[in-house]
C-alpha angles and dihedrals in degrees: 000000000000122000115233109250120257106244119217149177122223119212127188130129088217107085089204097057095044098045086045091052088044095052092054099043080051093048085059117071092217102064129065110193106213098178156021128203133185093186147033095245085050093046099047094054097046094048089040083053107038103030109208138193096236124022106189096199124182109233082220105057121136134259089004112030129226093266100045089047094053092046086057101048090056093041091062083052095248105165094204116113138249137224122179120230116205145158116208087340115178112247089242099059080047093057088038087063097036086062091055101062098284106143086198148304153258138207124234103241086057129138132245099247089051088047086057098038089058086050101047087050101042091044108035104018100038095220138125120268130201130171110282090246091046103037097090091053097053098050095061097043086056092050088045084049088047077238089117091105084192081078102026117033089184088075096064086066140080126225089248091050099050082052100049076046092058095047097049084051089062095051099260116154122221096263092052087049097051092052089049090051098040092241150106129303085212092044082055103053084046080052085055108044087051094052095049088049087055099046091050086237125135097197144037094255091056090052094057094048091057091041088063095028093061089040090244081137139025119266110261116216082236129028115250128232127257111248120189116183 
């Protein structure tokens, strides 16, 4: 049985680097490339419109950079995935995209196997991925920053997100939760498919077991019921 390919959309300013990146996720069966961007404005609304699994964005795009644009695109609830594209990019700026929904990054003189290997861990394994020489480092600098979600689950999640959490745990439905948060019923249901995806659930029961178990809410005397708009 055939897995159905990972879509993705490609951003860089440099035509070189993205058609390059383009040419190698073609050359591979398992990956479909919807989209190319050369800017963040670009690459927000075609990965608003389109909604793939993967967007690969350059920290350094033009007229939105690559953390604002990825900020943006989680804020509007889109479920599909980030990895940072850099080149000699300061930890920091690194950090700085990881807080606003990266699952990782890559930097720009890597290899194929190490392109497909991200992509395989950030899509299917829904795990964070850094380059093999700088993995270790990153790591420790996470769990210095309290961003390692291995040890606190509080950090996969953004601040839109730990809300939309606290309000299914109280037996809101989508459409109560939309009105409370002054957004769409259709934005909400995008914010819940993402947050299942990171907590590994299929239901909204398992949501909100994994809500109490990881002490994103306080404990009820009785257990609520799911609700589901």
């Amino acid at each position: 049985m055939h897995r159905e390919k990972i879509s993705i959309i490609v951003s860089d300013e440099l035509t070189f680097y993205r058609e390059g990146m383009v040419a190698a996720l073609e050359s591979e069966n398992g990956y479909k490339v919807v989209g190319e961007a050369k800017n963040g404005e670009e690459v927000i609304e075609k990965t608003s419109r389109l909604k793939p699994d993967l967007a690969i964005i350059d920290i350094g795009l033009p007229l939105v950079n690559g953390i604002e644009a990825t900020d943006a695109i989680k804020k509007l609830g889109i479920v599909s995935e980030v990895i940072a594209l850099s080149f000699n990019t300061e930890d920091s700026i690194i950090i700085k995209m990881l807080q606003v929904g990266a699952m990782g990054y890559l930097e720009k003189n890597i290899a194929r196997h190490e392109l497909y290997k991200a992509i395989e861990t950030v899509v299917i394994d829904r795990r964070m991925y850094f380059p093999e020489s700088t993995s270790k480092r990153m790591f420790q600098l996470l769990q210095k920053t309290s961003l390692n979600p291995l040890h606190n689950p509080d950090m996969l999640f953004s601040e839109t997100e730990k809300k939309i959490i606290q309000l299914v745990c109280k037996d809101c439905t989508n459409e109560e939760i939309g009105k409370q948060l002054e957004i769409s019923k259709r934005t909400i249901e995008g914010h819940r498919e993402r947050i299942m995806k990171k907590m590994n659930v299929k239901s909204g029961t398992g949501l909100v077991a994994y809500a109490y178990t990881n002490h994103l809410v306080k404990p009820l005397t009785t257990a609520p019921s799911i609700g589901w708009g």
